[in-house]
N, C-alpha and C positions, 0 to 999 in steps of 0.2 A: 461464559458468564462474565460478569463486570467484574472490577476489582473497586473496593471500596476505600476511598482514604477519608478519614478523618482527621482534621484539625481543630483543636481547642487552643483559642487562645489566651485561656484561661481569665487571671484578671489585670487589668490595667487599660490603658487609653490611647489614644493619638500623642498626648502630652506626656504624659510618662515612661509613655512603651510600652510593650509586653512580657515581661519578664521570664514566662514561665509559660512555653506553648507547647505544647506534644501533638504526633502527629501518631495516629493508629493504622496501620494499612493491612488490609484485612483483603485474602484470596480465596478464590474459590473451594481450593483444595486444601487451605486450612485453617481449621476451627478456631485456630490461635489469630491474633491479630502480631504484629510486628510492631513495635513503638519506639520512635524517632522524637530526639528530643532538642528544642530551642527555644529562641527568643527573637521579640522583633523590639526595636531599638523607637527612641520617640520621633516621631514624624511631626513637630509641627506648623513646618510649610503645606501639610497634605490637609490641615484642617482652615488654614489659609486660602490655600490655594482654590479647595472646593467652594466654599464661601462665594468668591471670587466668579467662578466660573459657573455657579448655581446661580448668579444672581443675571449672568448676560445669557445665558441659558432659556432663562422664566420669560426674561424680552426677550428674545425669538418668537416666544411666541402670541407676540402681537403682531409680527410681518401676515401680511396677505400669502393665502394657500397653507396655512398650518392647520387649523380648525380643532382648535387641542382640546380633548375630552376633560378638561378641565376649565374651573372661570378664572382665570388670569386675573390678580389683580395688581394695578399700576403700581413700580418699585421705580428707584432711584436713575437707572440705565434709562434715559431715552433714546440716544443713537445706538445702534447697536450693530457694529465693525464687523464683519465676516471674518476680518484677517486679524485683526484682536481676538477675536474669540477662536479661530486657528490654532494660532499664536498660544492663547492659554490651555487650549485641550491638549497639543504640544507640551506644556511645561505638567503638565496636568500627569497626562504617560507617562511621562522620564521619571519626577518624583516615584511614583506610587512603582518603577521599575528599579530604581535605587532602593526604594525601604524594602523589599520583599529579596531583595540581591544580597543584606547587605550579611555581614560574616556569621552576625548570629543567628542567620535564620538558616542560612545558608548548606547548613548539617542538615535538617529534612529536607534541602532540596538535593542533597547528594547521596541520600540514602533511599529515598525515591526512586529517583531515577536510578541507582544500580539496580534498585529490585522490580525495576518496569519495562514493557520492551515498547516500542513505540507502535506498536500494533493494538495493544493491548487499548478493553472498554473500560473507563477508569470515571468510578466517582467521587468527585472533589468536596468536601461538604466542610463548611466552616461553620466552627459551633463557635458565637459571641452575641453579646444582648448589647453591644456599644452600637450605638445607633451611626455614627459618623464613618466606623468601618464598612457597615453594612452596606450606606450607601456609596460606597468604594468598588467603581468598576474594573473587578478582579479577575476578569478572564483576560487583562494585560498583563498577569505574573506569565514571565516567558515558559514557565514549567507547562501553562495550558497549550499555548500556542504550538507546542514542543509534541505536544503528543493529540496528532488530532480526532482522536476517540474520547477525549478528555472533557468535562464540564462542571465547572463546580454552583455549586448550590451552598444555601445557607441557612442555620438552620438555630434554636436555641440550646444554650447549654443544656438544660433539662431536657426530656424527653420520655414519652414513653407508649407502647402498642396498645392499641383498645379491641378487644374482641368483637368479631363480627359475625354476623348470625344469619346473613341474606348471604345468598348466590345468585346471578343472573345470568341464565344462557344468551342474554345481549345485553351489550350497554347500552343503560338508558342516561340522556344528556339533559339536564335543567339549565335552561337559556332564559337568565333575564334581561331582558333589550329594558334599561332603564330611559332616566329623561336623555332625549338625542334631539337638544335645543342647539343647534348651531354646528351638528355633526352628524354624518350618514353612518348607521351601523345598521345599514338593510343589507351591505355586503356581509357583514359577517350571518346576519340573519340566511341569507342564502347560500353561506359556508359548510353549516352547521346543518340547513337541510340537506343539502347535497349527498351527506355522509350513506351508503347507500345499507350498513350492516347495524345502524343504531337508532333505537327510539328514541326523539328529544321535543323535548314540551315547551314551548315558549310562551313566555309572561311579559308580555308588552304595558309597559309602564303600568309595573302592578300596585297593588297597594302593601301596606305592610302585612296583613293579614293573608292575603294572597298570597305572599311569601312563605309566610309560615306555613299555611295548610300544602302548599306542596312538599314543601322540607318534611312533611312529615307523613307522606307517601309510604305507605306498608312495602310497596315494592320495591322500595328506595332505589337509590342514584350513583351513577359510579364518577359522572364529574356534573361539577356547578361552572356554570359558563356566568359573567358579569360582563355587558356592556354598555359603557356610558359615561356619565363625569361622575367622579369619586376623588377626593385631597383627603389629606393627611395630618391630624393636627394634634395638638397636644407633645412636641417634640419627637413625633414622630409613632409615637405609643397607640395611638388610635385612629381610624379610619372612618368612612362614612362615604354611603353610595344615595345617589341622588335615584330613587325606584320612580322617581315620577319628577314632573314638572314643580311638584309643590313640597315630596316629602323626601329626608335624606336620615337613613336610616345605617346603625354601626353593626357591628358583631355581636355587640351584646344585647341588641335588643332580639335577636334568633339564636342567643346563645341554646337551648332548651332544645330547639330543633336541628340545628346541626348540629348538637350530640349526638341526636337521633340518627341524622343521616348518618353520620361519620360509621355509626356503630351497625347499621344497614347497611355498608360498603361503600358508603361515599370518599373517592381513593384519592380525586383532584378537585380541584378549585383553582379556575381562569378567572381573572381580573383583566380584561383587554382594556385599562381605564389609567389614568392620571395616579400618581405617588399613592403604590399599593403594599409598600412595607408597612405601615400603620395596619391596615387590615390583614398582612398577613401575619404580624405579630402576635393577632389579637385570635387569629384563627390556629394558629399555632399553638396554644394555650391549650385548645381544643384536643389535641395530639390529628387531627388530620395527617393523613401520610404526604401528599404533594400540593403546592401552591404554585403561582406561575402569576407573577405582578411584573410591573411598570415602575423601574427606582423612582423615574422623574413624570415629569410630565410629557404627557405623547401626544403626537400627531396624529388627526383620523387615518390618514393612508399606511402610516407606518402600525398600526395597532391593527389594523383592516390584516395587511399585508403578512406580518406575523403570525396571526389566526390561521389563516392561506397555506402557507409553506407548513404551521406545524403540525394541522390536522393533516395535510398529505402525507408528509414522513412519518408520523404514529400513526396514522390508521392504515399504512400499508407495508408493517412490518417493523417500521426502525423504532429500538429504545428509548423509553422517554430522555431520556438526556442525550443521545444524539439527536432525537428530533426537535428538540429546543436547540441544540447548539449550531442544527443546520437553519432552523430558522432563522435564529437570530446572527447569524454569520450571514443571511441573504439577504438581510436589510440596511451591509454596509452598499450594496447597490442604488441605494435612495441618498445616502449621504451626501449628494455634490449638493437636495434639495432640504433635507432635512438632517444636517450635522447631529450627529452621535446617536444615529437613531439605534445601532447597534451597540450601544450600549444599554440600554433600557432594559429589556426581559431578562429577568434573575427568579432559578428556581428558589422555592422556601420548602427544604424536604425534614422529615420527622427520620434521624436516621433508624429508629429500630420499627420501622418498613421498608419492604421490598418494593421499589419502584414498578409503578403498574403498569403493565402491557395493555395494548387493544385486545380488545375479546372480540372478534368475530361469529356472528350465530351462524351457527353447522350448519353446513353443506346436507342437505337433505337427500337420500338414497334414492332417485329415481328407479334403478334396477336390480333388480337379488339375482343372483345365481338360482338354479333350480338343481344344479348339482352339488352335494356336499361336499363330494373330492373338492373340484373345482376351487372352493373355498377355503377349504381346510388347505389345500398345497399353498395357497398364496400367503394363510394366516400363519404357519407354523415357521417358514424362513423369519418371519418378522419376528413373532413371539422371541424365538433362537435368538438371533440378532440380538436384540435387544436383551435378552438373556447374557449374552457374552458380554458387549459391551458391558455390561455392570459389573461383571465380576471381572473383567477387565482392566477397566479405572479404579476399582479395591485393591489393584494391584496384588490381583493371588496368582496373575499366571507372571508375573515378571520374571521371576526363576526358571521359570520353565526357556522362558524367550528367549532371555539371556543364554542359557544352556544349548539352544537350537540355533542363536547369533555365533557363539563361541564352535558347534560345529561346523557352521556354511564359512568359518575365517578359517576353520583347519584347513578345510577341504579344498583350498584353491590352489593352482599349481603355483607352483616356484618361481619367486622372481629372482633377476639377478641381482646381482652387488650395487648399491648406488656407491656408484666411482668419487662421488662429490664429498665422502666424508672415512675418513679415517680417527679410528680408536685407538686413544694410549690410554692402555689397562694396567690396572696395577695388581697385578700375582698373587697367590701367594708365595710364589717363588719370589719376588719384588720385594715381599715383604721380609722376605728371612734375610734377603737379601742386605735389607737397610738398617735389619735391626731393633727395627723401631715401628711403630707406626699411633698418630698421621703419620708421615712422611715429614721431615723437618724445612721449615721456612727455604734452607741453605739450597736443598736440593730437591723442590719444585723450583727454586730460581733458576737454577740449572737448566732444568726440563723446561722451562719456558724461553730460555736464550739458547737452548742448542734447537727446536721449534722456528722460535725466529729468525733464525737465521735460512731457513728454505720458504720464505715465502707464504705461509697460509695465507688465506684469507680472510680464515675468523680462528679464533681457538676457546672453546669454553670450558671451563674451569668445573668439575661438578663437584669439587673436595671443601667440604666446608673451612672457611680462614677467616672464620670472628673472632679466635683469638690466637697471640701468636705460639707459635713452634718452633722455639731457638732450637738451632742457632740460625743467625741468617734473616732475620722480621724486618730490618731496616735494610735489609738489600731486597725485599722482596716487595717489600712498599714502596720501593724506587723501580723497581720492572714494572710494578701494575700501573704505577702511574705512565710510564715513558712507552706503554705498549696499548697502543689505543684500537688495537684488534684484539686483544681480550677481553672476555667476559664471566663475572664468576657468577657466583649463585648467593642467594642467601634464602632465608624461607619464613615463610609465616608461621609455622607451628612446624617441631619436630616431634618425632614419636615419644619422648617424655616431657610434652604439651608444650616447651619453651620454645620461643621465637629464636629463629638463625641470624642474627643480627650481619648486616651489610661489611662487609672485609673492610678494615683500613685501608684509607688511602686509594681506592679506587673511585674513580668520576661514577655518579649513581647512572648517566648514560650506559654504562659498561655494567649494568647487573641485571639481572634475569632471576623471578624465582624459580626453584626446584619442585615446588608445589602437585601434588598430583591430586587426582579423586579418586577416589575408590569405591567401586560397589559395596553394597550390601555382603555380598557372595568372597569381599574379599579380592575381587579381580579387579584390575585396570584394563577401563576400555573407553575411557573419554581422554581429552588434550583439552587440557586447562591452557587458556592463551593469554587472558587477563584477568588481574584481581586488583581491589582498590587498594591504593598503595597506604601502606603502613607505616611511622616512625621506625622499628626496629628492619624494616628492610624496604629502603628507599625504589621502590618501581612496581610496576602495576604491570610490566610485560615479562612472559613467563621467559626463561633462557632459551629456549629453543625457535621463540619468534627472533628474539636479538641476534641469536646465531645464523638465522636464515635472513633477516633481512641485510647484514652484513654482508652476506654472500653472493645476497641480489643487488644490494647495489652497483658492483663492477656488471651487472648484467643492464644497469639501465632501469632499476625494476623497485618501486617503492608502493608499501600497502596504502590502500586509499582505503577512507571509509564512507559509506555511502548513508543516506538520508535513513534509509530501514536499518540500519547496523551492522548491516554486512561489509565485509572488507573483500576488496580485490586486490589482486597481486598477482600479475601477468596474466596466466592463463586460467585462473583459478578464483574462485566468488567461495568464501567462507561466510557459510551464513549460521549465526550462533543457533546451539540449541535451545529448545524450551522445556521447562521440567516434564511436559506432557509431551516426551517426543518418542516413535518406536513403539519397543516394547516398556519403556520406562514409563512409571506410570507414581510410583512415590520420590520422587524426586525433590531434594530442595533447592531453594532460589540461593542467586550468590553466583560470581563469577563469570567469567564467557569461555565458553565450550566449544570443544565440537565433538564427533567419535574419533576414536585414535585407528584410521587403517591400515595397521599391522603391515609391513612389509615381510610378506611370506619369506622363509628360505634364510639364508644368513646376509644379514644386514649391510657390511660393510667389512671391509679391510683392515686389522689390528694389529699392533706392536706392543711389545712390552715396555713397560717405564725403562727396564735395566738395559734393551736391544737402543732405545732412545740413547739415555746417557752416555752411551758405550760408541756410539754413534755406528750403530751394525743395524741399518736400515737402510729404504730407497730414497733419497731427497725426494721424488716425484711423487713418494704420495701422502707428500705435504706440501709442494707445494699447488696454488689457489685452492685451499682443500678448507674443509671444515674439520679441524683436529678437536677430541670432542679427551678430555684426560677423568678418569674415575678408577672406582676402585671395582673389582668384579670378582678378589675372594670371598667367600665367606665363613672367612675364621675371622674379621672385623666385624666391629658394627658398623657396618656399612647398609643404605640402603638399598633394597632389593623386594621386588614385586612378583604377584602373580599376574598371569596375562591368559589371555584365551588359548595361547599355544602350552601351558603349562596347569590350567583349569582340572585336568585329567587327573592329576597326579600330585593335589595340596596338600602343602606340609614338606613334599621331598623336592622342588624344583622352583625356584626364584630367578627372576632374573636382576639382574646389577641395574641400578640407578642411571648410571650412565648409557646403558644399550637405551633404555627408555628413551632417555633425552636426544640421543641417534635415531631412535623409531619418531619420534616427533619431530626433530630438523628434518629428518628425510620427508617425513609427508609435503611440509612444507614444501618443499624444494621441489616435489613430485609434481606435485598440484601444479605449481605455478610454471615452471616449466618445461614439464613432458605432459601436460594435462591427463598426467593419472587421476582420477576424480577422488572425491572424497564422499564417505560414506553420504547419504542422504535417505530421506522417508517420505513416504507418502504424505498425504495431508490427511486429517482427522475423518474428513467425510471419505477421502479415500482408502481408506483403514476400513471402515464401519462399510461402507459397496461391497470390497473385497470379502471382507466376513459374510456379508446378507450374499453374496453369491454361491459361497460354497454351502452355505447354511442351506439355501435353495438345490441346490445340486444336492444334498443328502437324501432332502421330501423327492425332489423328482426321481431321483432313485426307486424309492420305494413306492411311487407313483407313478413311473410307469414299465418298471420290471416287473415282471412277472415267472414266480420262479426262488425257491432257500437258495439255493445253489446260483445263480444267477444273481441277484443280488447281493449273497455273499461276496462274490465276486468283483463284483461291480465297487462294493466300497474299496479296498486297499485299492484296487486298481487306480480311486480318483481321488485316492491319498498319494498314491506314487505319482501321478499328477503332478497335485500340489505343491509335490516336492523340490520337483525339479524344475516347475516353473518360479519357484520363489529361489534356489537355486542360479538359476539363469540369470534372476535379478540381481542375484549378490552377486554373481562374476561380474555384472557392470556397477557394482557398489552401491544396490537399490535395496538396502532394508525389508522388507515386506512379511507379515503376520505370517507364521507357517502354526505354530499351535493352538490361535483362536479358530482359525477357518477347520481345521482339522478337527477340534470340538465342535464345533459349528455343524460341521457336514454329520457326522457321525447321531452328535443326539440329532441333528432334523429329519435324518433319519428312521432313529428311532420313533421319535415322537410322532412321524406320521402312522407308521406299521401301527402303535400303539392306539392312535386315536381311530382309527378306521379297520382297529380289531380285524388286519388281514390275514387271510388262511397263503400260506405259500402252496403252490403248486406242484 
């Protein structure tokens, strides 16, 4: 499903600014809307500049080959420059990509895009009644260009849904072919017939009455088509379409009947004609759910041409607002003949409607089965399916998932030690040791210069130092600065809700948050890798990436990020997760992820802080090493988590902060170079197969065994299956449903035996 964003730009001007604009972004998955708040600053070279470039615009279209569905009348421009008017459609984009750049607005465009992925269907909809924005061609803010599922629409501050009381098993289309004095609009006439799934009634240069009496058709209409010359007048406020040669008729004179239609399911309104924000304004009023006009004035071929591309891509499947955005992106193809023709088509939507799809009339049943088995085994996999998926996405089996994810991670065999990283843990022997704890300023300086002196590679810090611990803070503020292979931690929220504010004195290059997610259930099973960076702790990359990518640079090896979001890193493609990923299913938005794949068996190689200081350890394994320093009693408060290998037994076994932050450099370093893979999943429709298979395999069970005992049999056996085919997948780190297909198989089972009241044998 789409994701909806609205913008209100509340009130103010091109000369004043906008003072006060909020941005609503509204997901599928929930009810709440999200609100982003800013401002946009006065712009008034953009009310200049349009002026300007509207006026060599309107001459264009007295050159030979335009034949513009409007009557041109003679303005001040007689020569009219290709490369002048270049030239200002140039100056034209930059402007209008300055004001929508500039700082103040700039917070919903950074709050947007954290919470979007660029895959994602997204509706852009600006609520303003400023007539000068409107005609502002807005699909050059880089944020649309940025995401190409994206299109925005414009729409009035007010709004609201009208009930509708017709349903039609096909769409029916009203084409009025008005006066077409100096312009061909027979192609669109044979556009509109072509359509092979929809009735549509054409009114060739009708009269007004004739208008009316079909508007007001009991079987109503689900789009009104307009083609012909139609302007714009009254400052933009009101419209008027020329229905004939002789009569030119506005919105309000059928105000009466397209209420009618509207409320009989009339969902769109085409304007294929000359400066149609006047009419859609005035249609708008109406509450109509969609419009689809012409900012300026158009070219017959390019209005022809749009028709063309966007009744192919809506009527064979794609969403209204991709299939506008791919129309009108296929008319920069005519541009070398008709400059900014892709500019012209702008939706006008009513936001509280759901944007309308093609309805296609059903497929009519040529052949019935004559067997009810037959029928019933095909329908019952589906019914099932469908059945699971939903209680599925409610997220009622996510516990369960989780709990059969957390078995298939126990169950893998042992890995060995990654050699590349070494732990200095702090005891509780360490601690009785010092007397004290934290640990004082004096003597982590210590443990960081007797460290540096064999060479790591990287060394991270995971002991918090926001404020200091004399004795020792002014020598310790001179090692972090003079040691540009450390890195410490600071945090966004600790467990009594305050921010871990960034350590003194350290370069914000040299920090990494400590941040983690945590399920519902309490367990850590995701690797938080980016967050937007915050005032109270300067960086946006978690410590565990900073640790690893330290360690890959003597390897030659730097993360790239790619155009979809994924990041590479030698051998290794991390592609973020999405709240609907897996068995996750109530997920919120926020941050870049992945799954955390647990390094089975014991992690790495450890020393004590007091074996350090004392220097009664091997120089070798630290040096090129990642020495990773925390705390891992728990007589502090220190932190410490549950994980899938300790899920068993909550409440009595935690593990340390620091093995965490070990379990996450190590994936890194795994990934990218032993290409150990990283967790991954199926894709959605492969999720939803894999269910409808087993779901099928239950009915076929019971459809074609015969026999208690034998199909007794037969289920646990193609649960044991199951098992270990999803099993299989998790040894190569593939995720895959093990307790939706298992419900799946089981009731399809059932439900067949039940509905075909079979006697067993």
């Amino acid at each position: 499903m789409s994701k909806v964003v609205v913008i209100n730009l509340g009130y103010g001007n091109l000369l004043g600014g906008f003072p006060n604009v909020t941005a609503l972004l509204w997901e599928p998955d929930n009810p709440r809307p999200l609100k982003f708040i800013g401002a946009l600053p006065p712009a008034t070279e953009l009310e200049a500049i349009y002026r300007r470039w509207h006026l060599i615009y309107q001459a264009l279209y007295r050159t030979p080959g335009w034949h513009p569905r409007i009557e041109i009348e003679r303005e001040d421009i007689t020569n009219v420059s290709q490369v002048e008017f270049a030239e200002i459609c140039h100056q034209y984009v930059q402007l209008i990509d300055e004001w929508v750049n500039a700082e103040e607005f700039r917070n919903i465009d950074r709050q947007l895009r954290s919470h979007l992925h660029h895959s994602d269907e997204i509706q852009v909809i600006l609520e303003t009644d400023d007539e000068s924005v409107r005609r502002l061609p807005w699909h050059f803010w880089k944020f649309l260009s940025d995401y190409p599922k994206a299109e925005i629409a414009l729409s009035a501050p007010q709004y609201q849904r009208v009930e509708k009381s017709h349903h039609r098993k096909q769409m029916r289309i009203l084409a009025i072919l008005g006066d077409s004095n100096g312009i061909d609009i027979a192609g669109d006439r044979s556009t509109l017939s072509d359509i092979p799934d929809a009735e549509t009634v054409f009114l060739v240069e009708p009269s007004r009455q004739e208008v009316d009496e079909q508007l007001w058709d009991d079987r109503g209409w689900d789009i009104l088509f307009f083609a012909g010359h139609s302007e714009s007048e009254e400052g933009g406020n009101r419209g008027l379409l020329a229905i004939n040669p002789r009569d030119k008729i506005g919105i309000s004179h059928l105000k009466s009947a397209l209420k009618t239609a509207i409320a009989r399911g009339l969902q769109l309104a085409i304007f294929n004609s000359c400066e149609g924000l006047g009419l859609a304004k005035e249609l708008a009023d109406l509450q109509i759910p969609q419009i689809i006009v012409m900012r300026e004035s158009v070219a017959d071929g390019v209005a022809h041409l749009f028709l063309v591309n966007f009744v192919k891509a809506f009527s064979r499947g794609s969403s209204f607002y991709l299939a506008v955005r791919q129309a009108r992106e296929r008319l920069q193809g005519v541009e070398d003949q008709f400059p900014c023709a892709s500019w012209l088509p702008v939706i006008c939507q009513n936001p509280a409607e759901v944007p309308m799809r093609w309805r296609s009339q059903p497929v009519v049943e040529t052949q019935q089965s004559s067997n009810v088995g037959d029928r019933t085994v095909a329908f019952i996999p589906l019914a099932v399916t469908l059945m699971m998926i939903i209680i599925r996405q409610l997220g009622l089996l996510q516990g369960w998932e989780l709990k059969a994810y957390d078995h298939f991670l126990r169950s893998r065999p042992p890995e060995p030690l990654d050699p590349r990283i070494l732990i200095v843990e702090i005891t509780e022997s360490d601690v009785q040791l010092q007397k004290e704890y934290p640990i004082s300023d004096a003597t982590l300086t210590q443990l960081l210069q007797k460290l540096e002196q064999h060479q790591p590679r990287a060394i991270g810090l995971t002991l918090y130092r926001d404020l200091p611990v004399p004795p020792g803070h002014a020598e310790l503020i001179a090692q972090m600065q003079q040691q540009s292979n450390l890195f410490a931690v600071c945090s966004f929220e600790k467990s009594n809700g305050e921010e871990v504010r960034s350590p003194v004195g350290i370069p914000s290059k040299q920090l990494g948050f400590d941040d983690v997610l945590i399920d519902p259930d309490r367990v850590l099973r995701r690797h938080l890798l980016f967050m937007k960076r915050q005032p109270e702790c300067q960086t946006g990359s978690s410590l565990s990436f900073q640790l690893a990518t330290e360690y890959l640079k003597a390897e030659n090896i730097k993360p790239k990020l790619a155009k979809d979001g994924r990041i590479s890193m030698g051998k290794a493609i991390f592609d973020p997760m999405k709240p609907n990923t897996g068995g996750y299913k109530t997920l919120g938005t926020g941050g870049w992820y992945v799954m955390l794949n647990y390094r089975s068996g014991p992690l790495a190689k450890t020393v004590r802080l007091t074996e350090v200081l004392a220097g009664d350890f091997n120089p070798n394994l630290v040096k090129d090493k990642i020495v990773i320093i925390g705390v891992t009693t728990t007589s502090v408060n220190a932190q410490s988590f549950f994980t899938p290998y300790s899920a068993t037994e909550l409440g009595s076994k935690k593990v340390g902060g620091v093995t965490i932050q070990a379990q996450m450099v190590s994936q890194i370093l795994s990934a990218a170079l032993d290409e150990r893979p990283l967790i991954s999943v199926w894709s959605g429709w492969g999720e939803v197969l894999w269910i409808g298979l087993w779901s099928g395999v239950g009915s076929a069970i019971a459809w074609c065994i015969r026999g208690r005992i034998r199909r007794l049999s037969a289920i646990p056996l193609a649960i044991t299956l199951l098992y270990l085919l999803c099993y299989l997948l998790f040894l190569q780190s593939t995720w895959v449903p093990l307790i939706p297909p298992a419900l799946a198989l089981v009731i399809g089972y059932w439900s067949f035996v039940l509905s075909q009241g079979t006697k067993d044998k």
